[in-house]
TIMI-937514 format. One record per residue (C-alpha): x negated, y, z negated; residue in one letter; residue number from 1. Coordinates in Angstrom, 1 decimal. Each point is the difference from the previous one (the first is absolute). Layout:
BEGIN
X: X; Y: Y; Z: Z; code: A; pos: NUM .
...
This chain:
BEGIN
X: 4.1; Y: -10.3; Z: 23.8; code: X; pos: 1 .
X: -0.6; Y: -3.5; Z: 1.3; code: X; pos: 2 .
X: -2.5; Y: -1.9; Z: -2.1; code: X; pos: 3 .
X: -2.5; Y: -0.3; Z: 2.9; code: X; pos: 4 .
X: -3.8; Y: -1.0; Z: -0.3; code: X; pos: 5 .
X: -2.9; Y: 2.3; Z: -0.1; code: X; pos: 6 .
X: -1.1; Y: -1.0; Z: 3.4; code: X; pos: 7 .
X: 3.3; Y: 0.5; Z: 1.5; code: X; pos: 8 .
X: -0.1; Y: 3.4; Z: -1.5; code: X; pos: 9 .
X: -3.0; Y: 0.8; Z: 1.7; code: X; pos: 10 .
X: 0.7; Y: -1.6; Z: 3.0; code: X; pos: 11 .
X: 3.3; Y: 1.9; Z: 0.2; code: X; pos: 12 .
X: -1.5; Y: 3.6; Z: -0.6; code: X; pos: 13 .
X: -3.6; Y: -0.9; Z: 1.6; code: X; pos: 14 .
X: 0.4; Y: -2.1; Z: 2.7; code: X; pos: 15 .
X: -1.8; Y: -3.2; Z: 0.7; code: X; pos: 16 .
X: -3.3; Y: 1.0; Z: 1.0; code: X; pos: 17 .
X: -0.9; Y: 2.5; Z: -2.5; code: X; pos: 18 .
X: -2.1; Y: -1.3; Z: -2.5; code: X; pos: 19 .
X: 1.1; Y: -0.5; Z: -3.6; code: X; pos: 20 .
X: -1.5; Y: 2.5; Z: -2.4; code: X; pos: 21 .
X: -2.9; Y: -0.5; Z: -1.6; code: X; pos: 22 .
X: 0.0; Y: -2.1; Z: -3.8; code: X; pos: 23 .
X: 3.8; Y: 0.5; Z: 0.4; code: X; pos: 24 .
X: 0.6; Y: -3.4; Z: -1.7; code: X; pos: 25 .
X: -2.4; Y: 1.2; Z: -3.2; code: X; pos: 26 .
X: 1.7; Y: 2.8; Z: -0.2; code: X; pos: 27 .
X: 3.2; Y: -0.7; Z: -0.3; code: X; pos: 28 .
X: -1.3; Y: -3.2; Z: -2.7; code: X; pos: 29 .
X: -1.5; Y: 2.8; Z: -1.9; code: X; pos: 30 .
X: 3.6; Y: 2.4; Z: 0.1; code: X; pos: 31 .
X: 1.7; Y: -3.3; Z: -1.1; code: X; pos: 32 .
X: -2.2; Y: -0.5; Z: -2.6; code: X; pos: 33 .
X: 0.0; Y: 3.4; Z: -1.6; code: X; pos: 34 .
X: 3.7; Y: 0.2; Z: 0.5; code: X; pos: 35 .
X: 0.2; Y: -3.5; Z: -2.2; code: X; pos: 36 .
X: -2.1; Y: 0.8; Z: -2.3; code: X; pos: 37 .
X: 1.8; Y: 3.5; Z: -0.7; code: X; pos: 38 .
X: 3.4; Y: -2.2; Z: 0.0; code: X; pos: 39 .
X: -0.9; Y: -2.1; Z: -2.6; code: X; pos: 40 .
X: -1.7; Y: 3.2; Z: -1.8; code: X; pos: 41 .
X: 2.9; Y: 1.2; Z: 0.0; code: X; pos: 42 .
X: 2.2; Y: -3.3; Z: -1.3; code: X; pos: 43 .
X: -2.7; Y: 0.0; Z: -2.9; code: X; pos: 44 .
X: 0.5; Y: 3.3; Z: -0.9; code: X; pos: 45 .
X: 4.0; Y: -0.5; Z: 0.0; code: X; pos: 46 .
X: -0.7; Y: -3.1; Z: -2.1; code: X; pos: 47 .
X: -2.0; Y: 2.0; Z: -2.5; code: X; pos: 48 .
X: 3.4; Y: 2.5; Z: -0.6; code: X; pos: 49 .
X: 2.1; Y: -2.8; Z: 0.1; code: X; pos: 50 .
X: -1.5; Y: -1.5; Z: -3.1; code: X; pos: 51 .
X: -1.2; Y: 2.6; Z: -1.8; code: X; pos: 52 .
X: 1.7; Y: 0.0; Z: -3.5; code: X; pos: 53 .
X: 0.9; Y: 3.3; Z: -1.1; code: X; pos: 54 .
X: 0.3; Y: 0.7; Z: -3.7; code: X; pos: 55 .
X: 2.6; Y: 0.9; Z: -2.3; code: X; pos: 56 .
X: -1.5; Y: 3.8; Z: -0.9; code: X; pos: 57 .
X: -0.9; Y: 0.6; Z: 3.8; code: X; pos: 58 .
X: 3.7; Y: -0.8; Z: 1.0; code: X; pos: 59 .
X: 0.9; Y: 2.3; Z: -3.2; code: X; pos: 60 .
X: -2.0; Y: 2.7; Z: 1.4; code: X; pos: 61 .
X: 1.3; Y: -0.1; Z: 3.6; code: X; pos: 62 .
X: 3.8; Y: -0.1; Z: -1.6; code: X; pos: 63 .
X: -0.5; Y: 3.0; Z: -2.4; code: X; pos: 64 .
X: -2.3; Y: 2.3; Z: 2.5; code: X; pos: 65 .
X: 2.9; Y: -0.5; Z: 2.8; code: X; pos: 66 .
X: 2.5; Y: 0.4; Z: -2.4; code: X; pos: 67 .
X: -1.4; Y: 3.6; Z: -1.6; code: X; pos: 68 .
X: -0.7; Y: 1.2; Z: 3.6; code: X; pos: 69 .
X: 3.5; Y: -0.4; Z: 1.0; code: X; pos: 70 .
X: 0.9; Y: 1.4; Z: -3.1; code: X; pos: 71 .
X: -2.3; Y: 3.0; Z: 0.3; code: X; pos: 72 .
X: 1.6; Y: -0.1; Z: 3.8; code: X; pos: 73 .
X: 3.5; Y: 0.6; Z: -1.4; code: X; pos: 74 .
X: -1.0; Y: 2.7; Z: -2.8; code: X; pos: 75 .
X: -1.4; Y: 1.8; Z: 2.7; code: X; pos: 76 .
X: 2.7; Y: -0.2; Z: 2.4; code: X; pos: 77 .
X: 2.6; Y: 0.7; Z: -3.2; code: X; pos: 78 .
X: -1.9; Y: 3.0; Z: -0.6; code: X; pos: 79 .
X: -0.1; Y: 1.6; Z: 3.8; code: X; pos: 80 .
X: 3.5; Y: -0.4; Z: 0.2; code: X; pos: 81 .
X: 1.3; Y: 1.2; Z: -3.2; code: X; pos: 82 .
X: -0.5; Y: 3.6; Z: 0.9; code: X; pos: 83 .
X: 1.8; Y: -0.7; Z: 3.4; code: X; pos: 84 .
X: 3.3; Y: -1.2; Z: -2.1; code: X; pos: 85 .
X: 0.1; Y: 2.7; Z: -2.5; code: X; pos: 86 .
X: -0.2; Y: 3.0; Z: 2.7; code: X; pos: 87 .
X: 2.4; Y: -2.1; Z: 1.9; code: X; pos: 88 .
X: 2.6; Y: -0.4; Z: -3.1; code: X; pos: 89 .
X: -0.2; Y: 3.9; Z: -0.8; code: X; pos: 90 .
C-alpha cells in the first residue's frame, strides 16, 4: 500500500464533492491517542517483567515442581507400558 494522505484516501474512494465525514480529524486523534497510550502500556508492563528479580526459592520451586511432574510423567508412562511388554515377551 502506498503511503498516501487521508485526504487522498477519501478523495480516491469518495470523490471530490462529497463532504468529509463529520469530526473525522477528532476521531482519528482520539484512535491515535488510545492506541499510544495502550503501546506504551504495554512497553511498561514489558519493562515491569524485564526487571523483576526473581528469588533463589521461587526459581527452586519452578525447577523441582517441573522436575517431579516429568518424573511422575515417566512413572506413569513406565507403568502403562509394562503390562504391554510382559504379555508381549510370553
Amino acid at each position: 500500500m502506498q503511503n498516501d494522505s487521508i485526504e487522498t484516501l477519501l478523495l480516491r474512494h469518495y470523490g471530490s464533492t462529497a463532504p468529509a465525514p463529520a469530526e473525522l480529524e477528532q476521531r482519528l486523534s482520539a484512535m491515535v491517542r488510545r492506541e499510544t497510550a495502550a503501546v506504551q502500556a504495554q512497553q511498561q508492563a514489558v519493562k515491569r517483567w524485564e526487571q523483576r528479580r526473581v528469588s533463589r526459592r521461587r526459581v527452586l520451586q519452578m525447577v523441582t515442581f517441573s522436575g517431579a511432574g516429568l518424573s511422575a510423567i515417566a512413572v506413569g508412562l513406565n507403568t502403562i507400558q509394562a503390562p504391554r511388554r510382559s504379555a508381549y515377551s510370553l
